[in-house]
C-alpha positions in Angstrom: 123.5 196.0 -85.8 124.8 196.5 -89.5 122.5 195.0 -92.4 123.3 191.7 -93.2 124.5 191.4 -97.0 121.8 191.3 -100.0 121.3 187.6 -100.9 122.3 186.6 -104.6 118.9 187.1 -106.5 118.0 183.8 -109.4 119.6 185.8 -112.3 122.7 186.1 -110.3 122.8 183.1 -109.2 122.3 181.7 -112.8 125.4 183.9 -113.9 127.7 182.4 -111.1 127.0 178.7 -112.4 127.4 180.4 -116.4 130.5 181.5 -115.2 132.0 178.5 -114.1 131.9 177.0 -117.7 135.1 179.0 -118.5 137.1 176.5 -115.8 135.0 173.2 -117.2 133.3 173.4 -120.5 130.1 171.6 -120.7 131.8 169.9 -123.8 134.6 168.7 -121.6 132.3 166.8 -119.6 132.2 163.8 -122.4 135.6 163.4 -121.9 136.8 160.0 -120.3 140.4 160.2 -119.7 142.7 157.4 -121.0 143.4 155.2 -118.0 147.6 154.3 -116.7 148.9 151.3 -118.1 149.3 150.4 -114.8 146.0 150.5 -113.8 144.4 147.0 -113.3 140.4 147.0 -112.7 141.0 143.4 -111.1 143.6 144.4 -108.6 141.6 147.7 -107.8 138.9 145.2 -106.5 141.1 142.9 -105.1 142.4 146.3 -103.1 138.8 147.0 -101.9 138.4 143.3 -100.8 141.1 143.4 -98.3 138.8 145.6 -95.5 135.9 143.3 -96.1 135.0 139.8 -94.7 137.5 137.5 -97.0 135.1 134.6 -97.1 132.6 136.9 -98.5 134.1 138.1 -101.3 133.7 135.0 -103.5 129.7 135.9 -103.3 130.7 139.3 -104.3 132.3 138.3 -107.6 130.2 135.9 -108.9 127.1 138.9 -108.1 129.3 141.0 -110.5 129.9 138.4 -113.3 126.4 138.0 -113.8 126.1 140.6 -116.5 127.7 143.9 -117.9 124.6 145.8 -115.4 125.7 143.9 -112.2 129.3 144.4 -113.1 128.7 147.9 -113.1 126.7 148.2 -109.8 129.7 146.7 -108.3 132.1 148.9 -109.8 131.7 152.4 -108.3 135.3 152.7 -107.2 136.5 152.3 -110.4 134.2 154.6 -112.0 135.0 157.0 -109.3 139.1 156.6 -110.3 138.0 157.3 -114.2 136.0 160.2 -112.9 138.3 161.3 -110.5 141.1 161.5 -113.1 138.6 163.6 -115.8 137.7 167.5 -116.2 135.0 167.9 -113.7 132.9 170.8 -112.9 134.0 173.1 -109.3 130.3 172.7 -108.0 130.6 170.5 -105.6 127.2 169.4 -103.4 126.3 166.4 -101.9 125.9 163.2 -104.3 124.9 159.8 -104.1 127.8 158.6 -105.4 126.7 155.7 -106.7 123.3 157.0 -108.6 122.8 154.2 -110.7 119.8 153.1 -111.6 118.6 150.3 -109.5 119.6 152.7 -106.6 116.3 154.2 -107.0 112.8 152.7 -106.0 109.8 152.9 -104.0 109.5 152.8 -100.1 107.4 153.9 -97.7 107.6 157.5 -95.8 107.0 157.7 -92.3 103.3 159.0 -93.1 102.8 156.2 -94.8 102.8 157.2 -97.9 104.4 155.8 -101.0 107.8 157.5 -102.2 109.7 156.8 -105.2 113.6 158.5 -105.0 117.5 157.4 -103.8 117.5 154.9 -101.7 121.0 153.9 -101.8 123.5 156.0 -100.3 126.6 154.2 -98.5 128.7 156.0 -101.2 127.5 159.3 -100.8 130.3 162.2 -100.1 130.9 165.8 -101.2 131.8 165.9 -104.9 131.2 167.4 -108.6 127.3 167.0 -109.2 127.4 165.9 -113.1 129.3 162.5 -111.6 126.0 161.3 -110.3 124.4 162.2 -113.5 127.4 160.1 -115.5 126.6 157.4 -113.3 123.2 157.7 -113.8 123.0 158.1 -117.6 125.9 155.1 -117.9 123.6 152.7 -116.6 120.6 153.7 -118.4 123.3 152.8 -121.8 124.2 149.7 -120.0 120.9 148.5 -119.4 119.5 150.0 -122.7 122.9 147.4 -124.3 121.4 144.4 -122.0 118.2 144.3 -123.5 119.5 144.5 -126.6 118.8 147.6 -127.8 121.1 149.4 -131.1 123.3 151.9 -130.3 120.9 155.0 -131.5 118.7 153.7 -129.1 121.1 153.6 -126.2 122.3 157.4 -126.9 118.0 158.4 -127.3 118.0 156.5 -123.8 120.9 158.6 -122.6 120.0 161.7 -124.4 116.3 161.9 -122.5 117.7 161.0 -119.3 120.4 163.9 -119.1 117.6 166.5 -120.9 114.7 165.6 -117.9 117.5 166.7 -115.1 118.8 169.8 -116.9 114.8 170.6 -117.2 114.2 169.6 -113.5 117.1 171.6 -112.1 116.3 174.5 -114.1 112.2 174.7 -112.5 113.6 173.8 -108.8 115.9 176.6 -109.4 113.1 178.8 -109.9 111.2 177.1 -106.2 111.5 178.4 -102.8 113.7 176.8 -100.4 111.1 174.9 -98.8 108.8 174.3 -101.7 112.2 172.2 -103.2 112.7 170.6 -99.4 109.7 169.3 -99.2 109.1 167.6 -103.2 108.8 164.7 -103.6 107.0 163.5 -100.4 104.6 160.6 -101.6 104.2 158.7 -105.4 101.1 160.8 -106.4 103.3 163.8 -106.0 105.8 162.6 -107.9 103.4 162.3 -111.2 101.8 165.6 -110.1 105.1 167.4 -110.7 106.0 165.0 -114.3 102.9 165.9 -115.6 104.0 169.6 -115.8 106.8 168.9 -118.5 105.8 165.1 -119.8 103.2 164.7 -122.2 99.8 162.5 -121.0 101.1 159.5 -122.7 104.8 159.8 -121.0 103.2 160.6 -117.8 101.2 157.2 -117.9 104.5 155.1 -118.9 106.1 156.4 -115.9 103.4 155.7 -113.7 103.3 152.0 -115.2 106.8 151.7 -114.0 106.2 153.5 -110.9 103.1 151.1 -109.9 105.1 147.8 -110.9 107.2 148.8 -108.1 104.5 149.6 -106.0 103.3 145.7 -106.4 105.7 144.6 -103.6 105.4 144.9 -100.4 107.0 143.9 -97.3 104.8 141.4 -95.6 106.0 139.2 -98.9 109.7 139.7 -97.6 109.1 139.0 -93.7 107.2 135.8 -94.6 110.7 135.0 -96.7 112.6 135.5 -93.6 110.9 134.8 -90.7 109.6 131.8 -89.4 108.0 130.4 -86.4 109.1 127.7 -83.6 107.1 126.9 -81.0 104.8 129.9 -81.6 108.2 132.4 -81.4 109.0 134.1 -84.8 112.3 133.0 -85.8 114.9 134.5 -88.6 114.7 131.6 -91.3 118.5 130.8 -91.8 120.0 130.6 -95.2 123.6 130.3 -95.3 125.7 132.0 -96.5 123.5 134.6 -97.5 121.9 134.9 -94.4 123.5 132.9 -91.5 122.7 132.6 -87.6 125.9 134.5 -85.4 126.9 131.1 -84.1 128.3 130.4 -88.2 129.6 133.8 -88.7 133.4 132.9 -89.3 136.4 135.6 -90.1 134.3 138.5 -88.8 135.3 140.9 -85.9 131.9 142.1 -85.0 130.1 138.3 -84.6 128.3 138.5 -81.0 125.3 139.8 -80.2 127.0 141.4 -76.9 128.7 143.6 -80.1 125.4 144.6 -82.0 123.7 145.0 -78.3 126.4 148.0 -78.1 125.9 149.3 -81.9 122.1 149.4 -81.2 122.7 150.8 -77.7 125.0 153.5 -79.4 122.4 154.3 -82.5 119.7 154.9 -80.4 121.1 158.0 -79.2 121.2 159.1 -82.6 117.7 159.2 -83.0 115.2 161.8 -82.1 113.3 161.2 -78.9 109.8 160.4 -80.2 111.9 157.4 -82.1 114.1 156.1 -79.2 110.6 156.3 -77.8 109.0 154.1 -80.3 112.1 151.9 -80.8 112.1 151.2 -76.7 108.3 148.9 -77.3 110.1 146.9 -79.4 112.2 143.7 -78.1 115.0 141.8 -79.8 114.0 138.0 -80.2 117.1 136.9 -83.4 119.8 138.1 -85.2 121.6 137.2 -88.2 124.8 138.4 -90.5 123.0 139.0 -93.9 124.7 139.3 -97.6 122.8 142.4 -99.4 123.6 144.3 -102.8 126.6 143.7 -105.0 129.1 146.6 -104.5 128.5 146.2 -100.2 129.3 142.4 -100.4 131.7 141.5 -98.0 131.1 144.6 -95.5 129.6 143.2 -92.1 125.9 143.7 -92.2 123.8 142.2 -89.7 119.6 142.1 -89.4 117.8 141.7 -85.6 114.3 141.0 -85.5 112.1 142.6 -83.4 108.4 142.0 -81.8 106.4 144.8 -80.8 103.0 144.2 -79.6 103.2 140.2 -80.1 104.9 137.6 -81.5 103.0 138.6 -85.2 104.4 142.3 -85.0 107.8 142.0 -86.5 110.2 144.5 -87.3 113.7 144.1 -88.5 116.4 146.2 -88.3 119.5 146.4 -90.4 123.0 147.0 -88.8 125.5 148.2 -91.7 129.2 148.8 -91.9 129.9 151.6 -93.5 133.3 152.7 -94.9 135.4 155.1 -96.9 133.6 156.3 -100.0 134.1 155.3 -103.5 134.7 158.9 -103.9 137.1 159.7 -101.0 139.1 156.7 -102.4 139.4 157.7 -105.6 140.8 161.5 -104.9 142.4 160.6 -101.7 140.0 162.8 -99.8 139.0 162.0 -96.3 135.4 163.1 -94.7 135.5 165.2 -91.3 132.3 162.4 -90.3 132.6 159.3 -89.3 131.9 156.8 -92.1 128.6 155.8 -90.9 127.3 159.7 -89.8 128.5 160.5 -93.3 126.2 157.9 -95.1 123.2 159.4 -92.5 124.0 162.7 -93.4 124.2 162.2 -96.8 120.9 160.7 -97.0 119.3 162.6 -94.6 120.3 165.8 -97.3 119.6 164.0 -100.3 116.2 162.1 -99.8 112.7 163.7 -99.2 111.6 161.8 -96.6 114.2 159.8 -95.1 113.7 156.6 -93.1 112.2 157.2 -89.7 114.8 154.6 -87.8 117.7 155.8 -89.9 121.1 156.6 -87.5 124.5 156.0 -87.1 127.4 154.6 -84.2 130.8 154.0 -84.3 132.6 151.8 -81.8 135.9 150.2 -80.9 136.1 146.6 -81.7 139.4 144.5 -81.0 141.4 147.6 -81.5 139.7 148.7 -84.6 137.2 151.2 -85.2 133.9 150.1 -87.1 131.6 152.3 -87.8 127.8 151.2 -88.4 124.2 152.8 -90.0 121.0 151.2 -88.8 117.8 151.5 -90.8 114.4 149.4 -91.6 115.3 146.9 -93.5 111.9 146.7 -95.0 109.6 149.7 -95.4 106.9 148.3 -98.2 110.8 148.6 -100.2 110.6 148.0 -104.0 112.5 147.9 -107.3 111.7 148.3 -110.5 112.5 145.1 -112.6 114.9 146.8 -115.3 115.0 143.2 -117.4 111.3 143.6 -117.5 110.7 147.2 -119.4 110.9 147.8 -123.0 112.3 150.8 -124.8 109.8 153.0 -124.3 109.0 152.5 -120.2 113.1 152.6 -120.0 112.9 155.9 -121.2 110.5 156.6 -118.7 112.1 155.2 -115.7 115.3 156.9 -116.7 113.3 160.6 -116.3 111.8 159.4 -112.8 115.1 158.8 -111.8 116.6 161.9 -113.0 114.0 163.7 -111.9 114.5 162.2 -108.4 118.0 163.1 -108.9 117.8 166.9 -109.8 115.3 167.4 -107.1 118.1 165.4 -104.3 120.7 168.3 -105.8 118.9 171.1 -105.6 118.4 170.3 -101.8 121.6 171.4 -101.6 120.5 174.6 -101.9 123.1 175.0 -105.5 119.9 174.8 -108.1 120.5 178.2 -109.2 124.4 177.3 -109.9 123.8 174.5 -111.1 120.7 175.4 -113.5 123.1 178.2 -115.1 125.9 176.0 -115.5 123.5 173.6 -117.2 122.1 176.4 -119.6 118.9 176.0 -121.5 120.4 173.9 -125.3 121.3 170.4 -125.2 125.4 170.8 -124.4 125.3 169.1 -121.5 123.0 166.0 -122.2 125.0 165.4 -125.2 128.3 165.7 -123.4 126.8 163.0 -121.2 125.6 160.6 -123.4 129.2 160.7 -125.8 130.6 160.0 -122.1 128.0 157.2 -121.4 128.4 155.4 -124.9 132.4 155.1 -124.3 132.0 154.5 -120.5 130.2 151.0 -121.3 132.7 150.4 -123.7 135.0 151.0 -120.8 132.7 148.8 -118.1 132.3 145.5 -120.9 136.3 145.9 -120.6 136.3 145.9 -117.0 133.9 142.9 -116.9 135.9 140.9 -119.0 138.5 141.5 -117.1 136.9 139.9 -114.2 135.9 137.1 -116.2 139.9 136.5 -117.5 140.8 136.5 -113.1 137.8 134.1 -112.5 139.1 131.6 -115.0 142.6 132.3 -114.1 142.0 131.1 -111.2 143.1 134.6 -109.5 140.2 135.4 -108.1 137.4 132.8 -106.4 134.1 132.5 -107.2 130.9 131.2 -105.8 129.2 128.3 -107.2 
């Protein structure tokens, strides 16, 4: 048996990801190329409306008119056109995608345990790493504009939030495989690991963001949704936004003969343990459900479930997945099937994925649909970005790129990437000059939406 080939050591490593600054300099990463004078935001969403359900898509628009931040939530295909038309880097891992930040938050691992990272990933694809941190560090601008904040402050916000993942990357490039696998896995860890580059003070600002979070939990959201007749708990209809099966209209997947085969289908998916687990549960309702901004108008459906008695309830969320933003944009197509890919993806990205996450795709009316499944509520919280101030912004923007970095360097890159990144401020400052003129470039976009509404071209809910 001949010896298999030595293994790049960290220094080489490092060099391979210095290297590739001579294709993309770190300084060409704050460019945002000029768009066509063809291109039209409007139409571009208009396009993405035509595979989702049509009566939908009012709700969707009047989500993304509520401000600049929403707006840009909703917008990750165009961003992923401006990106895809820009210099990018050739290290290409698995992303998010959509990394912004109210994609992050705090859920519940399968121990049990309190975890703060991703938790959005229907965009996620193969692609350039920095794009997640452009989306990342645009939205920390966008909500640093929202609340008011002067510019200086916006590029400080940026500035920090593209420094903490350059520091991140470069420590979990020096961490085993498995040491960098396994970070992340409850809250408490989270701030163990902060604590070794934030100062005392920082460290507690993050943690009062962190624990705000942590103030939710789900038994608030069942007793939203469920109700009880006649002693039998019941989903507690309220249309649109969440509307029995017998009112779903314009929608090809709309019986529960159709989700019976989607759950059937996922099942499989899951290890045996869980299929084991999953089989002491039994459906008693189901219901089409509007969630997010940028996923209005897919078909997304929630079944309750009891498990030991009618006051053990368990929902389950049945999501259309489709192309990504990404795949879109560079007229890429993935080798998985859309829902696998967004399993995949987040099975790869997050520490400690959720426990009744899978996938199926199936043939419906001639078409193929492809579907994720996952809790819909795991103790599941957000962190209220009106709410924080300049200075617990800040903070939440290194948790998340912190969360971030340590999501990339599971990809098993961190040494590439960590070189590429070097150890002076280049890169964060090529992503803030990019940040600064991307919300320029999403207030644009937002008026432009605003112009369609009142033109009457698009419609919007009132």
């Amino acid at each position: 048996m001949s010896e298999p080939a030595p293994l790049p050591s960290l220094d080489e490593r490092l060099a391979a990801g210095r290297a590739q600054r001579a294709q993309t300099a770190r300084a060409a990463l704050a460019t945002l190329v000029k768009r066509p004078a063809t291109y039209d935001p409007v139409a571009r969403l208009m396009f993405q409306g035509e595979s989702r359900v049509a009566q939908l898509l009012p709700i969707r628009y009047q989500r993304m008119l509520a401000s600049p931040l929403a707006f840009y939530r909703g917008g990750a295909l165009l961003m992923a056109d401006d990106l895809a038309r820009g210099p990018s880097t050739p290290i290409e891992i698995q992303i998010c995608g959509d990394a912004h930040l109210s994609n992050f938050g705090v859920f519940s691992s399968p121990e049990r345990q309190p975890v703060f990272d991703v938790n959005d990933f229907d965009e996620t694809d193969v692609g350039p790493f920095e794009w997640d941190v452009k989306r990342l560090v645009t939205s920390m601008v966008i909500a640093s504009h929202s609340l008011g904040h002067s510019g200086a402050q916006q590029a400080a916000i940026a500035l920090d939030a593209a420094k903490e993942y350059r520091l991140a990357m470069q420590r979990f490039a020096k961490e085993t495989r498995l040491d960098v696998w396994y970070a992340t896995l409850d809250v408490n860890s989270v701030m163990k690991d902060l604590r070794g580059f934030l100062t005392d003070r920082e460290t507690q600002r993050v943690s009062t963001v962190i624990a705000g979070a942590r103030s939710r939990d789900s038994a608030k959201s069942y007793a939203k949704m469920v109700t009880y007749q006649g002693g039998r708990p019941r989903i507690r209809y309220q249309p649109p936004l969440l509307a029995p099966l017998g009112d779903v209209e314009g929608s090809n997947v709309k019986t529960r003969t159709v989700l019976d085969e989607v759950l059937k289908g996922y099942a499989e998916t899951l290890s045996n343990d869980r299929q084991a687990l999953l089989s002491q549960y039994v459906v008693v309702d189901s219901a089409r459900k509007v969630v997010g901004v940028g996923s209005v108008g897919t078909q997304c459906y929630v079944m309750l479930f009891v498990g030991r008695d009618q006051n053990d309830p368990f929902f389950l969320q049945l999501k259309q997945a489709q192309a990504s933003a990404l795949s879109i944009a560079r007229g890429t197509a993935s080798s998985l099937a859309p829902g696998q890919r967004v399993v995949h993806g987040q099975k790869l990205m997050q520490a400690t994925p959720d426990a009744f996450l899978g996938w199926h795709t199936l043939e419906v009316a001639g078409e193929s649909q492809s579907f994720y499944v996952r809790q819909l509520y795991d103790n599941k919280a957000s962190v209220g970005i009106d709410q924080l101030n300049e200075s617990l912004l800040v903070a939440y923007g290194r948790a998340c790129s912190w969360a971030l970095a340590r999501a990339h360097a599971r990809s098993g890159r961190s040494g590439e990437i960590a070189g590429y990144l070097g150890k002076n401020g280049r890169f964060e400052s090529s992503m803030t000059t990019f940040a600064l003129a991307y919300r320029d470039q999403n207030q644009s976009d937002y008026q432009a939406l605003r112009s369609a509404a009142k033109q009457g071209r698009i419609t919007v809910a009132s």
